[in-house]
C-alpha positions in Angstrom: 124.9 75.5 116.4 122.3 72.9 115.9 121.9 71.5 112.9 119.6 72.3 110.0 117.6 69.3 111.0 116.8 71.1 114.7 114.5 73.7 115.0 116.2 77.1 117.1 114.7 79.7 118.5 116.5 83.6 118.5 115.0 86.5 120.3 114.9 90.0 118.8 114.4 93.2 121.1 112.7 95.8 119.4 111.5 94.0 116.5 107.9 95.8 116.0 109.2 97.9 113.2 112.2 98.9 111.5 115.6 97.8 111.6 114.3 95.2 114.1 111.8 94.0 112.8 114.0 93.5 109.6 115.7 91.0 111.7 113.2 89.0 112.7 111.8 88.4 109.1 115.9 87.9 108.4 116.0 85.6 110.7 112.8 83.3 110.0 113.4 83.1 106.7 116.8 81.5 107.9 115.0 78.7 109.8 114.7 80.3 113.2 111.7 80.4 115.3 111.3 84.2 116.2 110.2 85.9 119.6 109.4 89.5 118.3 109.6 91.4 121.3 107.8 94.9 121.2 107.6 97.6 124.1 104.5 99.3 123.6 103.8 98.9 119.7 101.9 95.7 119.7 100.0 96.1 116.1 103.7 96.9 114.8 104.6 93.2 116.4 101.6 91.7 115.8 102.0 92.6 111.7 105.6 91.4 111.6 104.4 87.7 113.1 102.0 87.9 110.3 103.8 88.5 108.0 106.7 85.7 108.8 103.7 83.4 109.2 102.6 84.3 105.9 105.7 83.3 104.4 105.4 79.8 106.4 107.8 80.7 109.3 107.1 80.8 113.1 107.0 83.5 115.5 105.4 84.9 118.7 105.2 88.5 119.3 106.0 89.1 123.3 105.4 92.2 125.1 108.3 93.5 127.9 109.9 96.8 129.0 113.8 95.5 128.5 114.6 98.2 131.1 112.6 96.2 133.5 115.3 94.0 135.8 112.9 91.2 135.6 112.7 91.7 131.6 114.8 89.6 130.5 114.0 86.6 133.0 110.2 87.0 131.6 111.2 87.0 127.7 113.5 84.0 127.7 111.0 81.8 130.1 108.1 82.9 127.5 109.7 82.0 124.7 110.8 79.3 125.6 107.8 78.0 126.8 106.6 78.9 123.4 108.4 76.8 121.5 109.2 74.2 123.8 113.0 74.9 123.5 116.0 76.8 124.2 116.5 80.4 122.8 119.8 80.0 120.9 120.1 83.2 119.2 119.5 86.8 120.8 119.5 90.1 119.0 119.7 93.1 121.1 118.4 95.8 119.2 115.9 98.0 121.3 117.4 101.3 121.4 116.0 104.8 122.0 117.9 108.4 121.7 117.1 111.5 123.6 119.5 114.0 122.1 121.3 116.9 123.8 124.3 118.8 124.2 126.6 117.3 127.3 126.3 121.1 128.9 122.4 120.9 128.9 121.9 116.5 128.8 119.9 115.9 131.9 120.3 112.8 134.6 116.6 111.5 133.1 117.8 111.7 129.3 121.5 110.0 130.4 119.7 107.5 132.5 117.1 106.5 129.9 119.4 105.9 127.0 121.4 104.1 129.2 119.5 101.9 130.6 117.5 100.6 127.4 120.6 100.8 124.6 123.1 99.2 127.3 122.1 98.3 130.4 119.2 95.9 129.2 121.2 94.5 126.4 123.6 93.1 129.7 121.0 91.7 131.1 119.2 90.0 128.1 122.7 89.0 127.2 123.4 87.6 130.6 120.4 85.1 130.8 120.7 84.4 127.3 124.2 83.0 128.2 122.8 80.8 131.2 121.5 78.6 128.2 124.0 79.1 125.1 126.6 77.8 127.4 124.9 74.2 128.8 124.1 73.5 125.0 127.5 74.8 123.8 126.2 77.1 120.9 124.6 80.2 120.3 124.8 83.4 118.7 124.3 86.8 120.5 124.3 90.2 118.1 124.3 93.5 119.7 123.1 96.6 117.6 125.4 99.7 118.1 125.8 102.5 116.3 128.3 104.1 114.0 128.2 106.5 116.7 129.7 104.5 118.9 132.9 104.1 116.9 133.2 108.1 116.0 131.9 111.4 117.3 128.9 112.6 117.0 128.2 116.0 118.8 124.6 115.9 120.7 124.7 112.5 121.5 126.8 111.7 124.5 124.5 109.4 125.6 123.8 107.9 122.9 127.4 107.6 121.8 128.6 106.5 125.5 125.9 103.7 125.9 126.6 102.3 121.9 130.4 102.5 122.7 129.8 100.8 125.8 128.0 97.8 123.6 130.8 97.3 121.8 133.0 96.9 124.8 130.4 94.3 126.5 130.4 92.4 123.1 134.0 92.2 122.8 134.7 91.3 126.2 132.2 88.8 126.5 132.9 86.9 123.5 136.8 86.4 124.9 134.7 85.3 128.1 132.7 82.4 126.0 134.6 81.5 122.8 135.9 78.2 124.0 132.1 77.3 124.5 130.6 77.4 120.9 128.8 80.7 121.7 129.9 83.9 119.6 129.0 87.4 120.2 129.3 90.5 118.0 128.2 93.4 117.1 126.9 95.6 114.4 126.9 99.5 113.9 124.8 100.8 111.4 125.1 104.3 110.1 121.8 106.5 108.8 119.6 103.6 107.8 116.3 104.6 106.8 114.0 104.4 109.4 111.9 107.0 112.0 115.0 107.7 114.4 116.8 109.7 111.4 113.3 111.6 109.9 115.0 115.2 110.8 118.3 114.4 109.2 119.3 117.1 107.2 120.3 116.3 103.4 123.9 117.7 103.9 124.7 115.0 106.7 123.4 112.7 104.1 125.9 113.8 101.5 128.8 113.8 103.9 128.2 109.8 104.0 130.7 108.4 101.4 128.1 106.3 99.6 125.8 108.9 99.4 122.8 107.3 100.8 121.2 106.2 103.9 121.1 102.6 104.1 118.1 100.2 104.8 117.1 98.3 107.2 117.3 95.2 105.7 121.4 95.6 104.8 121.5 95.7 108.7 119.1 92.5 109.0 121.9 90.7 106.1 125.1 91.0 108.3 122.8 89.9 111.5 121.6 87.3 109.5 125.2 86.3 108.3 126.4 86.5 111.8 123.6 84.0 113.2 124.7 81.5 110.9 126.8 78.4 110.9 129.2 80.4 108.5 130.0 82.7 110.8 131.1 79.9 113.3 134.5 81.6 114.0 133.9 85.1 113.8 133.4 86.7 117.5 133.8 90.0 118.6 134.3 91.5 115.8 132.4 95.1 114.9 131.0 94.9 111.7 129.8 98.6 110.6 127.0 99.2 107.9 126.9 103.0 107.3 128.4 103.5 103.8 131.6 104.2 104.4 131.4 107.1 107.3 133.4 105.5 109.7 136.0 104.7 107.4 
């Protein structure tokens, strides 16, 4: 990675509120310059760059579909234009669920989770790459799911495309470790944000630490795995849900 005397720019996907945008106030107050990128909830990105810019960091919120093919092409060139320098850091983080039973899962729910939780995260992760590997350092964190690493009946898309991240991070990491560039992954469990409001309170108590976690403990180990200090740790699966995958 650069060093503390360069500035660096990361890119977080679905960063306009919760565990995202956790990140992206993580991650300035680290140092990094921060391209907040945000689907459709501009006030949601517009109040997180405020708020990192109240604390003295840097950030620009950018607007982009990540299922888009162009997406990603459009969100590196903007921020990098931005801040006049390469994006050395990308969290992939935009997610959706549309939950169902496999019997009654139709081709639209499938094909929407899995092209925002996996298919865009390739993509992003492909052009971030294009860069990390010329400057011979970067840092690329996908955000899985606990559901991912265990069963979770209801949520076979879900589950397929999160599982699926974790095989892209691990294989790509083997792909670039010689080049300074590290890429990993982190599953949260329940953290408290809008995707688990109808979680009932005895799913709750089957979670060893019985609690749902918060978005910033997600934005910690993201932050930790960004850093210098985490120089030679690569795809690895760090999981932050309390013990439930234990």
């Amino acid at each position: 990675m650069p060093d503390a005397s360069t500035a660096r720019t990361a890119l977080v996907t679905g960063a306009s509120r919760g565990i995202g945008a956790a990140i992206a106030r993580s991650l300035a107050r680290d140092g990094w310059r921060v391209g907040v990128n945000y689907r459709s909830d501009r006030d949601g990105a517009e109040s997180v760059v405020a708020g990192i810019k109240g604390e003295g960091g840097q950030a620009v919120a950018l607007a982009a579909d990540v299922t888009e093919a162009g997406a990603a092409n459009e969100l590196f060139g903007a921020l990098e234009s931005h801040f006049d320098g390469p994006v050395l850091a990308l969290v992939n983080n935009a997610g959706i669920n549309r939950d169902n039973i496999t019997a009654s899962l139709d081709d639209e729910d499938w094909d929407a989770v899995l092209e925002t939780d996996l298919t865009a995260a390739f993509r992003l992760t492909r052009r971030a790459l294009r860069t990390m590997l010329r400057a011979r350092a970067g840092r690329i964190v996908n955000i899985s799911s606990v559901v991912g690493l265990r069963a979770n009946a209801g949520q076979p898309n879900y589950a397929a495309a999160k599982a699926g991240l974790i095989a892209l991070t691990k294989t790509s990491a083997v792909e670039v470790a010689r080049r300074g560039v590290t890429i990993n992954a982190v599953a949260p469990g329940l953290i408290d944000t809008e995707f688990i409001a109808e979680v009932p309170k005895d799913v709750i108590d089957a979670i060893p630490a019985r609690r749902t976690g918060t978005p910033e403990e997600v934005a910690a180990c993201v932050r930790f795995l960004t850093s210098e200090e985490a120089s030679y740790v690569t795809g690895a699966v760090l999981t932050v849900d309390g013990g439930l995958a234990a």
